[in-house]
C-alpha positions in Angstrom: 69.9 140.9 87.1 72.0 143.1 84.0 72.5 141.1 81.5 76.6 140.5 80.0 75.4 140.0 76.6 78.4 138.6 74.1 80.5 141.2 72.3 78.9 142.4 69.4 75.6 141.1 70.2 72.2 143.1 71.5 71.1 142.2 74.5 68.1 139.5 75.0 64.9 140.2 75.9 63.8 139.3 79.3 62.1 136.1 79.5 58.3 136.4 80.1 56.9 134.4 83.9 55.5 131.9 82.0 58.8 131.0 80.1 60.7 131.6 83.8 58.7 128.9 84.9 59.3 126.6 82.6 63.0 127.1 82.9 62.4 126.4 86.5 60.6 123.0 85.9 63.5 122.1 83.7 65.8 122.9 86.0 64.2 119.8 88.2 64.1 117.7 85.7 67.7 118.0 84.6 68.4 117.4 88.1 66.2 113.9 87.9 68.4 113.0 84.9 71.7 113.9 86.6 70.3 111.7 89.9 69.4 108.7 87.5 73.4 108.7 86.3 75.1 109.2 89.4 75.1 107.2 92.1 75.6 109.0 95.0 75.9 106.6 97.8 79.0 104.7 96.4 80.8 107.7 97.1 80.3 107.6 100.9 81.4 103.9 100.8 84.4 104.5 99.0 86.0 106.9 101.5 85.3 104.6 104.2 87.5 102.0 102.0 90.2 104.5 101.4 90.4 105.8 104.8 90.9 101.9 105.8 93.7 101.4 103.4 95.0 104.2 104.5 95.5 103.3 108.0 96.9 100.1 106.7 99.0 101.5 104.6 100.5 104.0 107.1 100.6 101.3 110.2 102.4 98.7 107.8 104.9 101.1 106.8 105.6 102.9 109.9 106.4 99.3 111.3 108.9 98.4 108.2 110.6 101.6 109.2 111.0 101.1 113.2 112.6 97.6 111.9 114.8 99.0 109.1 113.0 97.4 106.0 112.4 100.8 103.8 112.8 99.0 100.5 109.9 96.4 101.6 107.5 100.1 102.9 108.4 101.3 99.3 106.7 98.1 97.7 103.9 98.4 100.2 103.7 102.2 98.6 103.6 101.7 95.4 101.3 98.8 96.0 99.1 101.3 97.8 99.4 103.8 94.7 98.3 101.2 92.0 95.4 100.6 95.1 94.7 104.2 94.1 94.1 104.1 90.9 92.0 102.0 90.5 90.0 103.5 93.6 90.1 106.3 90.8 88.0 104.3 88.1 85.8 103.6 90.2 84.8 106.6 91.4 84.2 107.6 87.6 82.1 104.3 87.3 79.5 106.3 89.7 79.9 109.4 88.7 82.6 110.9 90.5 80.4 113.6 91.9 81.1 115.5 95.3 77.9 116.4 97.2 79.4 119.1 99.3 78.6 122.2 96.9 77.6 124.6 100.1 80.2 123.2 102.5 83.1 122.9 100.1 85.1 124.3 102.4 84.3 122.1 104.9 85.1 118.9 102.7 88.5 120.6 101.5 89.2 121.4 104.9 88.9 118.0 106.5 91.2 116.3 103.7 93.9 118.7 104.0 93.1 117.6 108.5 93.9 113.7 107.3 96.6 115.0 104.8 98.5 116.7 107.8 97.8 113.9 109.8 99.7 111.5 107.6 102.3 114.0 107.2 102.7 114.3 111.0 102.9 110.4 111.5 105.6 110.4 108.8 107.7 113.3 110.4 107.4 111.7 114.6 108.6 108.8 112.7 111.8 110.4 111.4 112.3 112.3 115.0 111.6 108.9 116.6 114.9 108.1 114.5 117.0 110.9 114.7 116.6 111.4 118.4 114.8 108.8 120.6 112.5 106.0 120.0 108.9 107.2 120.2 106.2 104.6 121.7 104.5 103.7 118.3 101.5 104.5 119.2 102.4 108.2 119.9 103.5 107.9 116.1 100.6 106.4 114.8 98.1 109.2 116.5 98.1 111.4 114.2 97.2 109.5 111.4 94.4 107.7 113.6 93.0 110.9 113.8 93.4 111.7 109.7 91.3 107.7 109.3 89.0 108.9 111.6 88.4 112.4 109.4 88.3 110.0 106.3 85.4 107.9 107.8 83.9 111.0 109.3 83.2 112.0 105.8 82.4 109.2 104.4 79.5 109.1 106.9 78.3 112.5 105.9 78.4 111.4 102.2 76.0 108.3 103.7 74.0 110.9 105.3 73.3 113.4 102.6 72.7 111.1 100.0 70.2 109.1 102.5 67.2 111.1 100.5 68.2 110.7 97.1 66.4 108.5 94.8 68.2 104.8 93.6 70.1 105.6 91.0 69.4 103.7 88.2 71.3 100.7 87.8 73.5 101.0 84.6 75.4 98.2 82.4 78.8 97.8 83.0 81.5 97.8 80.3 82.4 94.0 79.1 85.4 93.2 80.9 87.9 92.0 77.9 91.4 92.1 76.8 93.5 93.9 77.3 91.8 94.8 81.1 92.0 91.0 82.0 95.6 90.9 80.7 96.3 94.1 83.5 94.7 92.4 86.2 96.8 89.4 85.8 99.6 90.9 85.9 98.3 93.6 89.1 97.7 90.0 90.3 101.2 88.5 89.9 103.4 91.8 90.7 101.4 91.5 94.2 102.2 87.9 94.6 105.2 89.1 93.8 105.9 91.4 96.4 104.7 88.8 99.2 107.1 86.5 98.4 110.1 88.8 98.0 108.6 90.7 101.2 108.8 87.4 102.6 112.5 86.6 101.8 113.6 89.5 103.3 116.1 89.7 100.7 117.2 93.2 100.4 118.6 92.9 96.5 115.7 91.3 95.1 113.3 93.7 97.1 115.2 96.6 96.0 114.9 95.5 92.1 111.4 95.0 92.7 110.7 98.0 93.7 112.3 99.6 91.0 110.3 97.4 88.4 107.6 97.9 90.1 108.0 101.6 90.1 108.0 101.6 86.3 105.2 99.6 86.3 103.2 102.5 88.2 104.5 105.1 85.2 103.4 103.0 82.4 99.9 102.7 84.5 100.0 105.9 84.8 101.0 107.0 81.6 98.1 104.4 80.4 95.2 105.7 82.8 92.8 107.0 80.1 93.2 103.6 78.3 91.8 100.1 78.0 94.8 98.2 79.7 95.1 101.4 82.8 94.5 100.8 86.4 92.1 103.5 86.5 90.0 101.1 84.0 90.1 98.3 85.9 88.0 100.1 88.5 85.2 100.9 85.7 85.0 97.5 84.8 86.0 95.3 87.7 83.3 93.1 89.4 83.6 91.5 92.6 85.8 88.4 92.4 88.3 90.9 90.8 88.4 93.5 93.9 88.5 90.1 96.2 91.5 89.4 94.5 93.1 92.7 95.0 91.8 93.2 98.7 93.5 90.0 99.8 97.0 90.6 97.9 96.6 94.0 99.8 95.8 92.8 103.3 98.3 89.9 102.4 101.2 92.2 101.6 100.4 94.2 104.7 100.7 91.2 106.8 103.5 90.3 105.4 105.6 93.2 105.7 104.4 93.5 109.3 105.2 90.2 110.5 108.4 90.3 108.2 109.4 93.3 110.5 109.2 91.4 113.7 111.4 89.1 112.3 109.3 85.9 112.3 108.6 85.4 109.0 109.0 82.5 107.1 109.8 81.9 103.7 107.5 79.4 102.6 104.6 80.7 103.9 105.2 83.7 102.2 105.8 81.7 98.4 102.5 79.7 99.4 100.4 83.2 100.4 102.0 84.9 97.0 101.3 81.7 94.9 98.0 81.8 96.2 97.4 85.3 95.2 98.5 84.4 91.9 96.2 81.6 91.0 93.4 84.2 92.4 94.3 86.9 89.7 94.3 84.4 87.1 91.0 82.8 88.2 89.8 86.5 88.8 91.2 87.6 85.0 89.7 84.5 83.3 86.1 84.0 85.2 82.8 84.7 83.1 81.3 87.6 84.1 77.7 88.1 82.8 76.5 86.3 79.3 76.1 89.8 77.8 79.6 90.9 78.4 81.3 87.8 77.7 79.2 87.9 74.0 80.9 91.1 73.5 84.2 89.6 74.6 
């Protein structure tokens, strides 16, 4: 191979076989010590959770807009978003590393599959309105296909890290303030939204999504710090993703049955309230004795 030496510079001499190989063994070695800092299998795992919330977050909002409720979808959304990213942290916590290098465009090419199929769930339910009413589950078809793409590839991610050795296990950052303060209050903006999904009441849903919506920005704006939602997902442990799962899968619910129009009210305040004392358990518990020393 012609060597592209810098300009201004000779050319190096070619390496001798002996020095060759011991590139070579390097080569696997620096591939050990990549292996011992990523963990591969997380990854796989991960998609399958995000092609989950995706199909609840696409069934749930579909329904709010067969029933009219498009302010309570748009907290489901931005719910949803904040979801994201702190999905986002986490996949930095193992590495964030894609293990489709000789198939990427395989891997590209199934997202942008589940990406249209979103997209086309989203545009039958538009026609459905301008035109006739669709059966839902026509609507919802396309995006069943995009979940099943999602969870098609997390299973490959399973499978081709099924050789790879057990990453080894490293110490988490201490989870301290200001990350606890952000988790509370992830924690009370989604009992929040349960109670006001709840209600029904279209004012109050409508100011909370705009609060809400500035929330997201300041996350956003915040991601690369102590206090974003992309650090919660680094230093998150389990009672803290319980906490957010279940305001989730509550506010879902929520906005589901609110559509059929048999919600009640005080359900709704004791499911939000509940959440609520969760995040505040969830920001205050003891984690380990080392992180808690750092605290």
């Amino acid at each position: 191979m012609d060597q592209k030496p810098m300009r201004g510079a000779a050319p190096l001499d070619p390496p001798s076989p002996e020095v060759a190989r011991r590139y070579l063994d390097e080569v696997d070695r620096v591939l050990g010590r990549r292996d011992d800092h990523v963990n591969l299998r997380p990854q796989g795992w991960l998609t399958i959770v995000q092609g989950v919330l995706v199909a609840g977050l696409v069934g749930s909002t579909i329904v709010a807009f067969r029933a009219g409720d498009t302010s309570v979808a748009m907290l489901l959304v931005l719910a949803f978003l904040m979801t994201g990213q702190v999905l986002t942290g986490v996949t930095e916590r193992f590495g964030g590393q894609r293990r489709f290098t000789r198939r990427r465009w395989f891997y590209y090419g199934a997202l942008v599959l589940a990406g249209a199929g979103v997209i086309a769930t989203y545009l039958l339910s538009l026609l459905s309105e301008i035109r006739s009413s669709l059966p839902l589950g026509l609507i919802l078809a396309p995006t069943g296909f995009a979940v099943l793409v999602l969870l098609g590839i997390g299973a490959c991610q399973l499978w081709v890290s099924r050789g790879a050795p057990q990453a080894a296990r490293r110490e988490l950052p201490p989870f301290v303030w200001p990350a606890r303060g952000t988790t509370l209050a992830f924690g009370i903006l989604l009992g929040t939204m349960i109670v006001t999904a709840a209600m029904g009441e279209t004012l109050f849903t409508s100011v909370l999504a705009v609060l809400a919506g500035i929330a997201l920005i300041v996350a956003s704006v915040g991601s690369a710090t102590d206090w974003g939602l992309a650090y919660l997902g680094q230093v998150w442990r389990w009672p803290q993703f319980l906490m957010l799962f279940a305001g989730i899968a509550a506010l879902g619910a929520t906005v589901v049955v609110g559509s059929t129009g048999v919600a009640n009210a005080h359900v709704g305040v004791l499911v939000g309230a509940g959440i609520v004392v969760l995040a505040l358990i969830a920001s205050l518990a003891p984690l380990s004795a080392k992180a808690d020393g750092r605290a």
